[in-house]
MDAnalysis code that builds the backbone (N, CA, C; Angstrom):
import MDAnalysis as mda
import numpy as np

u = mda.Universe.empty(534, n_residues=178, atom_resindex=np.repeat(np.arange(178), 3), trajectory=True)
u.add_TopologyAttr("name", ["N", "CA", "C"] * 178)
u.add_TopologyAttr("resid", np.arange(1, 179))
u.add_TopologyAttr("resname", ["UNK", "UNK", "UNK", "UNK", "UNK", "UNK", "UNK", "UNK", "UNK", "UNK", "UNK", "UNK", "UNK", "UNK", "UNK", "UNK", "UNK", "UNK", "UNK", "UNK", "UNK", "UNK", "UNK", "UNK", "UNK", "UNK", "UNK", "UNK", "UNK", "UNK", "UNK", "UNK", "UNK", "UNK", "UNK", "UNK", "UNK", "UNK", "UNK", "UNK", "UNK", "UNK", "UNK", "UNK", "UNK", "UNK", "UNK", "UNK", "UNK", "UNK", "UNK", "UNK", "UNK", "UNK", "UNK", "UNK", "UNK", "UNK", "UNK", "UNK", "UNK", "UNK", "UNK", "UNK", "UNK", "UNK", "UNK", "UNK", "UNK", "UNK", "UNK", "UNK", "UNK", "UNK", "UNK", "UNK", "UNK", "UNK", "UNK", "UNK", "UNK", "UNK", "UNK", "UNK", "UNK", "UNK", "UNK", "UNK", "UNK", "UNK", "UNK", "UNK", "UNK", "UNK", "UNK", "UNK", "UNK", "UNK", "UNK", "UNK", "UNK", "UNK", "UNK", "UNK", "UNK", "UNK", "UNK", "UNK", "UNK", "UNK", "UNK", "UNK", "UNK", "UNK", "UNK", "UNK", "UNK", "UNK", "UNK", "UNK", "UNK", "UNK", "UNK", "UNK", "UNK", "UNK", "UNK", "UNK", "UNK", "UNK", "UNK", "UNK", "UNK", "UNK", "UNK", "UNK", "UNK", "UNK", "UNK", "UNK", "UNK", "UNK", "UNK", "UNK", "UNK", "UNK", "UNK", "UNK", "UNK", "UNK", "UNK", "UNK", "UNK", "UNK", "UNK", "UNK", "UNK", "UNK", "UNK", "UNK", "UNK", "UNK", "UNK", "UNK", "UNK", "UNK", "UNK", "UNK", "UNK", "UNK", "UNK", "UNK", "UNK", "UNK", "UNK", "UNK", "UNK", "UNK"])
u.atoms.positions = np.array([
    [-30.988, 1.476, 5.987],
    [-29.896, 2.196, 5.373],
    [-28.893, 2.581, 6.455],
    [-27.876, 2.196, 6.169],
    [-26.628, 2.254, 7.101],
    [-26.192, 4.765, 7.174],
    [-26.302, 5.020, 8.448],
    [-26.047, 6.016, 8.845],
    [-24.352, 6.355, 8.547],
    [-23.956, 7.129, 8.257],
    [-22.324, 7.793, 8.255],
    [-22.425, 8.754, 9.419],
    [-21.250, 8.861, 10.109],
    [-21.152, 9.994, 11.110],
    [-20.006, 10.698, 10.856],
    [-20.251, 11.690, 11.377],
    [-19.006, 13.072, 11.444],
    [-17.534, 11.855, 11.944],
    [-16.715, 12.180, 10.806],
    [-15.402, 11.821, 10.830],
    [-14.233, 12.677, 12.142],
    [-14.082, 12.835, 13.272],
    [-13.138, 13.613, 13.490],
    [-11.832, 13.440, 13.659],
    [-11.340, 12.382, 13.716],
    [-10.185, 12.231, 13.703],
    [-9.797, 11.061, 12.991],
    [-8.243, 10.941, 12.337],
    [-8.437, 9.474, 11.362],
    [-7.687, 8.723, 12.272],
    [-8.272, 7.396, 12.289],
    [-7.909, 6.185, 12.766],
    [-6.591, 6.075, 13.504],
    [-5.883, 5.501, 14.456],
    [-4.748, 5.096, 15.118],
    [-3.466, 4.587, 13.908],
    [-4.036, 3.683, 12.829],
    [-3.652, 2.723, 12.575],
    [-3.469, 3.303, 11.039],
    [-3.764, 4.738, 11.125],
    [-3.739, 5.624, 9.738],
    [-2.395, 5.860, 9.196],
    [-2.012, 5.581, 8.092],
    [-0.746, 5.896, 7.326],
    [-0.818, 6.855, 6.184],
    [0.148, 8.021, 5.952],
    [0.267, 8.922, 4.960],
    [-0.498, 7.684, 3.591],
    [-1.286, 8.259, 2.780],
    [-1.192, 7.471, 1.523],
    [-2.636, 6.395, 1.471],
    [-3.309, 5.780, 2.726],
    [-4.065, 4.871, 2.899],
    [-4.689, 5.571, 3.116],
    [-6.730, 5.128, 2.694],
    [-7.632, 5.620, 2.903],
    [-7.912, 6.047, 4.738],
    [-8.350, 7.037, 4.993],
    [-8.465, 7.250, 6.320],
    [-9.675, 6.523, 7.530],
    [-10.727, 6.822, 6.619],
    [-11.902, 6.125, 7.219],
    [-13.094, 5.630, 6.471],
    [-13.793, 4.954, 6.667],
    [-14.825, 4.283, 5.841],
    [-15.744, 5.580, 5.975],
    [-15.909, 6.257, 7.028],
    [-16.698, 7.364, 7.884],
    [-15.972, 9.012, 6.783],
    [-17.398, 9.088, 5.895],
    [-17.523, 10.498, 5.094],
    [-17.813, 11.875, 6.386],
    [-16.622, 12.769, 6.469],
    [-16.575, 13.850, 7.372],
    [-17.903, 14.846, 6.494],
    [-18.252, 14.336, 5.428],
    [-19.385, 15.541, 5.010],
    [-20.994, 15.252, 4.780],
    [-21.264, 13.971, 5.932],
    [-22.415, 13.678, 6.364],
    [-22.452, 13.498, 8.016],
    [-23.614, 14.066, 8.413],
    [-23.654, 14.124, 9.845],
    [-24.318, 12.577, 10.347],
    [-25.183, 12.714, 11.660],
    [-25.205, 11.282, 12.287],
    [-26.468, 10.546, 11.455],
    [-27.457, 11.725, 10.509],
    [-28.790, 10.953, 9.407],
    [-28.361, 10.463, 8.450],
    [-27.086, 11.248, 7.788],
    [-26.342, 10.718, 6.618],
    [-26.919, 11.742, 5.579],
    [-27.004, 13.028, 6.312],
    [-27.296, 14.300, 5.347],
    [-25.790, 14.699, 5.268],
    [-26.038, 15.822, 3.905],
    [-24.830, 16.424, 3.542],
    [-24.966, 17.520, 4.325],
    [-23.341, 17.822, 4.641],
    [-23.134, 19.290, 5.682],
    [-21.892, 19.865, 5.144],
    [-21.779, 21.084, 5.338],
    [-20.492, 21.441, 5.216],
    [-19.571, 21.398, 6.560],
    [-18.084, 20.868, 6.724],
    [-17.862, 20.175, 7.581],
    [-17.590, 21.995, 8.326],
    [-17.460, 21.574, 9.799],
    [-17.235, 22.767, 10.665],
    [-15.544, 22.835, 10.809],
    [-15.047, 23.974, 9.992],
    [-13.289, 24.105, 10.714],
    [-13.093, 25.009, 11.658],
    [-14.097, 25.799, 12.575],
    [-14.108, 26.998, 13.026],
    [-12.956, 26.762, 14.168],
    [-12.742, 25.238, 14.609],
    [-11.813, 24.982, 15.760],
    [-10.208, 24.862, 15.139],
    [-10.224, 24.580, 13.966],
    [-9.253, 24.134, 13.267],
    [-8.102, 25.481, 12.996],
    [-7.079, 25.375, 13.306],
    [-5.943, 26.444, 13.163],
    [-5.699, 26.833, 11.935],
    [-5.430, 27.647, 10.920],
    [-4.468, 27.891, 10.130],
    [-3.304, 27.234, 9.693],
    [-2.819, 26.801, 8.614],
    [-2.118, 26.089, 8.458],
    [-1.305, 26.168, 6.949],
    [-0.064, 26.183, 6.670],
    [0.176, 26.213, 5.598],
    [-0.034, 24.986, 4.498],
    [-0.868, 25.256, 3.203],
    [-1.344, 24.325, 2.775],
    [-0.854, 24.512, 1.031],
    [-0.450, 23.168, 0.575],
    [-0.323, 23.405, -0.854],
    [-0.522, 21.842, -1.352],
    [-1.474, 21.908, -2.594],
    [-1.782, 20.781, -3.364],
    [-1.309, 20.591, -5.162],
    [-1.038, 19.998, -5.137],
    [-0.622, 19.647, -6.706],
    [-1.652, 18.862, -7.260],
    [-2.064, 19.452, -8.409],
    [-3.041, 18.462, -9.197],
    [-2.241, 18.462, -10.586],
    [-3.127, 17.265, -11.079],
    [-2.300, 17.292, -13.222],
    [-3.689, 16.609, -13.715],
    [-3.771, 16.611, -15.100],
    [-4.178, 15.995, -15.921],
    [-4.131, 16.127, -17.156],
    [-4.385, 15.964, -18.450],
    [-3.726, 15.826, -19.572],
    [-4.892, 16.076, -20.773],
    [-4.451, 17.065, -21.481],
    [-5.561, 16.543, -22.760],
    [-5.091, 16.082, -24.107],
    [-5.797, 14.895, -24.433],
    [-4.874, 14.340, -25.320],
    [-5.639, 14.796, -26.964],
    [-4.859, 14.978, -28.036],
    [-5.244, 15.224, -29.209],
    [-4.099, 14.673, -30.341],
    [-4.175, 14.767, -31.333],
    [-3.288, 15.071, -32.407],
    [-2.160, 15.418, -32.662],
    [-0.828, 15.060, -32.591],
    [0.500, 15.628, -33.059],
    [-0.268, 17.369, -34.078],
    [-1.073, 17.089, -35.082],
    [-0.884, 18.636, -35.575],
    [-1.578, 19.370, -34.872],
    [-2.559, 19.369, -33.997],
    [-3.406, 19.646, -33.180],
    [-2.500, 20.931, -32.122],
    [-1.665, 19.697, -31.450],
    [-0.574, 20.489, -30.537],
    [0.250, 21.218, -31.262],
    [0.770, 20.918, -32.593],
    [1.447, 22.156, -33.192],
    [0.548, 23.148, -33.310],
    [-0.632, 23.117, -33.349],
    [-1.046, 24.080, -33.943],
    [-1.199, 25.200, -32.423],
    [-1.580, 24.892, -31.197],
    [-1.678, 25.107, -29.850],
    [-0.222, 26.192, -30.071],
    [0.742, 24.973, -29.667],
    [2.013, 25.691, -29.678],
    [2.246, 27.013, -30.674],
    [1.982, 27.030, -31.839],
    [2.477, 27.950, -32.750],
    [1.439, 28.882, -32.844],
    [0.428, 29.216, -31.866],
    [-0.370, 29.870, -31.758],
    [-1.593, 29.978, -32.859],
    [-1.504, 28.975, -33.521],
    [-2.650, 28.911, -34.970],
    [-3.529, 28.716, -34.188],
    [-4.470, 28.475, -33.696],
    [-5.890, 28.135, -33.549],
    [-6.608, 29.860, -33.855],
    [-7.909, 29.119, -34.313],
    [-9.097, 30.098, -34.852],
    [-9.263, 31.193, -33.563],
    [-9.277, 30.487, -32.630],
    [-9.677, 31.546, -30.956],
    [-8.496, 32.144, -30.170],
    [-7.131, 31.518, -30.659],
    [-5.937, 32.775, -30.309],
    [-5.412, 31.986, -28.929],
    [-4.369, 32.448, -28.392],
    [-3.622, 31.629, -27.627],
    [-4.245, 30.710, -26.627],
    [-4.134, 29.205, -26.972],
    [-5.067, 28.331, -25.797],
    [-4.299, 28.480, -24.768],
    [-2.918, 28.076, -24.906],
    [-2.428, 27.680, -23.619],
    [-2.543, 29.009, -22.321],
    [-2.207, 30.457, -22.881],
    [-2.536, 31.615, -21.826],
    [-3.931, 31.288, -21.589],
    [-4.551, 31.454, -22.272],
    [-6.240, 31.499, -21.943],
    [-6.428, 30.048, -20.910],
    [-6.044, 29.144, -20.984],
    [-6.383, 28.022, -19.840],
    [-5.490, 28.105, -18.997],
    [-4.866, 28.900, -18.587],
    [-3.221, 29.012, -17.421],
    [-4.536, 30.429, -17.155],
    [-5.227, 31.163, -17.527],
    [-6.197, 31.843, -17.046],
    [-7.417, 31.515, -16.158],
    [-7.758, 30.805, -17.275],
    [-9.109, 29.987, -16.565],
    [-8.869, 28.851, -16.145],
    [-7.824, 28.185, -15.610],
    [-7.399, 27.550, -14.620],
    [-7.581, 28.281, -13.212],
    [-6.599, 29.363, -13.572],
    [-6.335, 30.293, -12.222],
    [-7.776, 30.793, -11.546],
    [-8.872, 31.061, -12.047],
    [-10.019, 31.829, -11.662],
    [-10.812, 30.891, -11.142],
    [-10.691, 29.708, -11.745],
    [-11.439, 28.229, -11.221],
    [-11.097, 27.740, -10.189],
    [-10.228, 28.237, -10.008],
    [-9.140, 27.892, -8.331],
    [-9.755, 28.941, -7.524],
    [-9.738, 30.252, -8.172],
    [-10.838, 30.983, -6.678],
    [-12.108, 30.932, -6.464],
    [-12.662, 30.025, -7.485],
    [-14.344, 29.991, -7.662],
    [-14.227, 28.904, -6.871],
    [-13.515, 27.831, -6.736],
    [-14.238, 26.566, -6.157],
    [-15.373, 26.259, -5.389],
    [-15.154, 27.325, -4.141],
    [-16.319, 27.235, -3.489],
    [-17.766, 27.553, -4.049],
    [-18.280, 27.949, -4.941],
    [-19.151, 28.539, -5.659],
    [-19.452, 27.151, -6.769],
    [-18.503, 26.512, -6.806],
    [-18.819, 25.110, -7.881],
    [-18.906, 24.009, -6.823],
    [-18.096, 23.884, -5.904],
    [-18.614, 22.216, -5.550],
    [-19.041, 22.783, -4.280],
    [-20.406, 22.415, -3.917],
    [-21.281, 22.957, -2.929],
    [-20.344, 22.554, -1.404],
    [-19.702, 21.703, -0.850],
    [-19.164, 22.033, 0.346],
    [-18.396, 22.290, 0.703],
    [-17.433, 22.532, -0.364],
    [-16.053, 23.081, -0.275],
    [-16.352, 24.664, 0.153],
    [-15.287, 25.077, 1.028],
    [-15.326, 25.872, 2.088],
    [-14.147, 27.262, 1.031],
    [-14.962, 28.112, 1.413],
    [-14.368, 29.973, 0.467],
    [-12.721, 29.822, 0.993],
    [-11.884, 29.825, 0.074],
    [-10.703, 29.672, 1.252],
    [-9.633, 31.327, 0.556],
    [-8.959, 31.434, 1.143],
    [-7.700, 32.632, 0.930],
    [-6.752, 32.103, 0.139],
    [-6.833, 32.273, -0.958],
    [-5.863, 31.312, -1.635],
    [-4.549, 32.438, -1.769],
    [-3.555, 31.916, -1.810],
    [-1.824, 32.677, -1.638],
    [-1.669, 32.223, -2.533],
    [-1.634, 31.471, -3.807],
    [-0.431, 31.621, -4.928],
    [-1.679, 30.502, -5.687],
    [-1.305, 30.676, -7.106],
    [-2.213, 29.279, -7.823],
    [-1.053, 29.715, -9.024],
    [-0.397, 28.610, -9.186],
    [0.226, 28.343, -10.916],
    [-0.184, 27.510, -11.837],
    [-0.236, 27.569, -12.890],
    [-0.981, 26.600, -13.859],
    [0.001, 26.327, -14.925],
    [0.604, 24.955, -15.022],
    [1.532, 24.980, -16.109],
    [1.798, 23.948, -16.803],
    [2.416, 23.768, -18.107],
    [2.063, 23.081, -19.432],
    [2.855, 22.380, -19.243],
    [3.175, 21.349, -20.035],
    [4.102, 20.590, -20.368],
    [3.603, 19.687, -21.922],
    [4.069, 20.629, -22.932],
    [3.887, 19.983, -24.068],
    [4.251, 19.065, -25.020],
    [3.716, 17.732, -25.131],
    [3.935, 16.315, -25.823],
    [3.787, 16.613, -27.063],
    [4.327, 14.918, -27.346],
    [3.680, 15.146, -29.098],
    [2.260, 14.905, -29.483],
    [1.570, 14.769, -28.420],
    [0.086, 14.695, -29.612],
    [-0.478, 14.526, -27.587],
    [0.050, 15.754, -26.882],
    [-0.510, 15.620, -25.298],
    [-0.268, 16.786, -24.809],
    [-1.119, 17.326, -23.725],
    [-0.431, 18.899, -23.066],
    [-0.733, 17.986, -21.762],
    [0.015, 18.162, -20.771],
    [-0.028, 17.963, -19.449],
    [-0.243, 19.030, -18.591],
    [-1.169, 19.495, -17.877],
    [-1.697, 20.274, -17.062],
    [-1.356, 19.759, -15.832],
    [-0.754, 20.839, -15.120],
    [-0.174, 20.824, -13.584],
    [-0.937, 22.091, -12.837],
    [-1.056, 21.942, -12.066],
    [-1.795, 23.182, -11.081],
    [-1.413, 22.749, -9.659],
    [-1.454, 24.363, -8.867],
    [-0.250, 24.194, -7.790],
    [-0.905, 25.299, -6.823],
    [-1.978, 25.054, -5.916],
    [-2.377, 26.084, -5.162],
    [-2.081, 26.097, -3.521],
    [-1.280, 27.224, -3.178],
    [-1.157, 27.555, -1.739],
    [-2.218, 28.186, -1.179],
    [-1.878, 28.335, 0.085],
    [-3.107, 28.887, 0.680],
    [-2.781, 28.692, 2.301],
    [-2.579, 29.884, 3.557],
    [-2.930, 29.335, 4.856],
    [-4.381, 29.587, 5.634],
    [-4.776, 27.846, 5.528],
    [-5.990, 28.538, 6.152],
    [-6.318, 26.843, 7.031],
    [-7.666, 26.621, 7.360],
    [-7.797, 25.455, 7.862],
    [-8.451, 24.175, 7.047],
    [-8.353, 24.530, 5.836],
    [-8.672, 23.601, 5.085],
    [-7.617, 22.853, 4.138],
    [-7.758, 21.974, 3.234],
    [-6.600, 21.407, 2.468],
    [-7.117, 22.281, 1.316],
    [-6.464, 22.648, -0.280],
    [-6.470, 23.343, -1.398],
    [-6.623, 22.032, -2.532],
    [-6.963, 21.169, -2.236],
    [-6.421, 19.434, -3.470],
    [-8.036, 20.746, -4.492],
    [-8.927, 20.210, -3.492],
    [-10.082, 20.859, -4.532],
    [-9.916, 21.967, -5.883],
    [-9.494, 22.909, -4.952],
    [-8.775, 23.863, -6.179],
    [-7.817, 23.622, -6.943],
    [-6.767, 22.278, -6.570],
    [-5.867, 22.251, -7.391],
    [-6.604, 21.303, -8.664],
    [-7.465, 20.651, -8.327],
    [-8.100, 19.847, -8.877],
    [-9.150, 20.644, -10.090],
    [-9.809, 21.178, -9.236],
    [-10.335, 22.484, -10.574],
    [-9.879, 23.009, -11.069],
    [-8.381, 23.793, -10.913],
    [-7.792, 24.818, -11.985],
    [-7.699, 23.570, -13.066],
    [-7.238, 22.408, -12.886],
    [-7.197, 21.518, -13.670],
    [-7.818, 20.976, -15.160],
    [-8.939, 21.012, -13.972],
    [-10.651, 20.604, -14.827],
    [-10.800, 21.718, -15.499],
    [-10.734, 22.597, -15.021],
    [-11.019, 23.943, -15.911],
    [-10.185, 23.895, -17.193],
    [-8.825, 24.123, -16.739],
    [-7.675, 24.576, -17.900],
    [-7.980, 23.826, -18.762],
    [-8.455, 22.340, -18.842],
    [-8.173, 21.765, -19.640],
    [-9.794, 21.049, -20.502],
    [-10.631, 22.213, -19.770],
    [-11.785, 21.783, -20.772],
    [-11.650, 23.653, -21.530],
    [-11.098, 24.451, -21.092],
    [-10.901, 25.688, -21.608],
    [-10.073, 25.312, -23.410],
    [-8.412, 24.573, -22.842],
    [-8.280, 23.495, -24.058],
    [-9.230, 23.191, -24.941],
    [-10.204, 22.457, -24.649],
    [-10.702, 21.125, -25.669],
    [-11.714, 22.283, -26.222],
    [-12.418, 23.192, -25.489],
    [-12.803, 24.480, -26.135],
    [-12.462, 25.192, -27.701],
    [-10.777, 24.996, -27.115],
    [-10.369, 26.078, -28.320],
    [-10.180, 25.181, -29.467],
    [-9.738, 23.849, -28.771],
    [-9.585, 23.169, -29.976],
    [-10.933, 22.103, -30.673],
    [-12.253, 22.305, -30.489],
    [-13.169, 21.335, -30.822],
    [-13.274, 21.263, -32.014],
    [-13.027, 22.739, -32.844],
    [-13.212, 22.575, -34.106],
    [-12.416, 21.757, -35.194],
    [-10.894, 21.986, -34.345],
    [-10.169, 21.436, -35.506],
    [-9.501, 19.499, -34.944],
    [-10.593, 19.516, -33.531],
    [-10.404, 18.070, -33.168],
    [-11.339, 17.863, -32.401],
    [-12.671, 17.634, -32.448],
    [-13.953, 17.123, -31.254],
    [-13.666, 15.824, -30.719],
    [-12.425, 15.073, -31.343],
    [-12.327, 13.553, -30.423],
    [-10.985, 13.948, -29.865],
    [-10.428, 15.020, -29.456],
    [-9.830, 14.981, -28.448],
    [-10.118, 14.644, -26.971],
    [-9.539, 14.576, -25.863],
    [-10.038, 13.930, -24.706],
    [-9.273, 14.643, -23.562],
    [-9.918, 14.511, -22.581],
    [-9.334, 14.845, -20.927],
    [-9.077, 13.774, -20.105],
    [-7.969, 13.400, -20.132],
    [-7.861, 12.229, -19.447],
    [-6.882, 12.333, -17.630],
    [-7.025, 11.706, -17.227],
    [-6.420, 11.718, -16.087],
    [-5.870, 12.566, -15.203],
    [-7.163, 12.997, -14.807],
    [-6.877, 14.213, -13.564],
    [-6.570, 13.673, -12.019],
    [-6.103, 14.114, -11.374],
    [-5.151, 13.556, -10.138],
    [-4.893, 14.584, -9.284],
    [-4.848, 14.273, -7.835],
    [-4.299, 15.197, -7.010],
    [-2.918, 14.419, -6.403],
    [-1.187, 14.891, -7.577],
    [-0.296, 14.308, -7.166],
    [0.134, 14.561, -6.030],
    [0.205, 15.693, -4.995],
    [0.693, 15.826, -3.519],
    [0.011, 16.854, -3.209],
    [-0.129, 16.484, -1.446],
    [-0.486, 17.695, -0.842],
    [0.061, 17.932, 0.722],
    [0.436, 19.248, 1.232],
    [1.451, 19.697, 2.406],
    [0.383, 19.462, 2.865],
    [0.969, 19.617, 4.424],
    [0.132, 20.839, 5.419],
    [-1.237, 20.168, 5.869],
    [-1.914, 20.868, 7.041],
    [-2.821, 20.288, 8.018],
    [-2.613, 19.242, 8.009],
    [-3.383, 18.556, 9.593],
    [-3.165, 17.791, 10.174],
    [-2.242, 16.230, 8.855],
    [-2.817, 15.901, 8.386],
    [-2.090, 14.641, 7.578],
    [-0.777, 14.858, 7.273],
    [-0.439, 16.088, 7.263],
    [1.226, 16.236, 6.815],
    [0.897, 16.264, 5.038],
    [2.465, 15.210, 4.665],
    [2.301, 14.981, 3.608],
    [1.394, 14.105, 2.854],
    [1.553, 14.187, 1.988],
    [1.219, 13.133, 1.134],
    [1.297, 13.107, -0.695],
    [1.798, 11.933, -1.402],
    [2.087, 12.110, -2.422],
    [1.866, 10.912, -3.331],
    [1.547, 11.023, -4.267],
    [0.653, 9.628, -4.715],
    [1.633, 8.746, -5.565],
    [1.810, 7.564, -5.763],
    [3.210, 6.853, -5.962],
    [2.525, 6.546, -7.724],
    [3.237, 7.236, -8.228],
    [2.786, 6.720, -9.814],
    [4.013, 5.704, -10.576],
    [4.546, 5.117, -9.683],
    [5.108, 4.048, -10.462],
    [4.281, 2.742, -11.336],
])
């Protein structure tokens, strides 16, 4: 069985956008899981954009919008539990690192038979935030399919994404959805 080693720096030949290394930074030289060490790593201003979408029904989303559902406003309640899922992260995906989060927004964009979920978390610290932006995500939008199971169980969560992220070492980066 082929060993992974501690990733520390990405490649010469590394470009914003291209995978960095074949080499997982969250297995050491046995190919156990670790949580990676940032204790050397500076502070840094950091912000990630995530989206994804839950898709249902043209009356479905009216009903969202006009506040009808049986359980009372979805869209506040997942712009909620979006936001709290963004400070839990560390507590849900085991190596993601407790971070100081500075700002988390969670916001809609309502289709005809689609809500688009955007989430937007800052933070200066030595880690990147994609994770959390990525969970307020996951969250908001199974908080969604929650409120609405009753009056649609084949609704769906489709396409979650981390569209950009500032800050530490990589700079930018932003994912080309053409």
């Amino acid at each position: 069985m082929a060993r992974a080693s501690r990733a520390s720096t990405p490649p010469a030949q590394w470009e914003p956008g291209e995978p960095r290394s074949a080499e997982l930074s969250h297995l050491d030289e046995r190919g156990a899981a670790h949580m990676v060490d940032v204790s050397e790593k500076g502070a840094t201003k950091r912000t990630a954009v995530a989206a994804g979408s839950l898709r249902t029904s043209a009356d479905v989303v009216a009903l969202i919008s006009s506040g009808g559902l049986p359980k009372g406003d979805a869209l506040a309640t997942a712009r909620v539990a979006g936001i709290l899922a963004a400070k839990r992260t560390s507590d849900l995906i085991p190596l993601c690192h407790q971070l100081a989060l500075t700002g988390v927004d969670v916001d809609f964009t309502v289709g005809e038979s689609d809500i688009e979920i955007v989430a937007t978390v800052r933070s200066t610290d030595r880690t990147g935030v994609e994770m959390e932006a990525l969970t307020a995500v996951s969250v908001a939008a199974l908080t969604l399919y929650d409120m609405i199971k009753a009056v649609d169980p084949a609704a769906r969560i489709d396409d979650i994404r981390v569209l950009r992220k500032e800050g530490g070492k990589t700079g930018h980066w932003a994912r080309d959805e053409r």
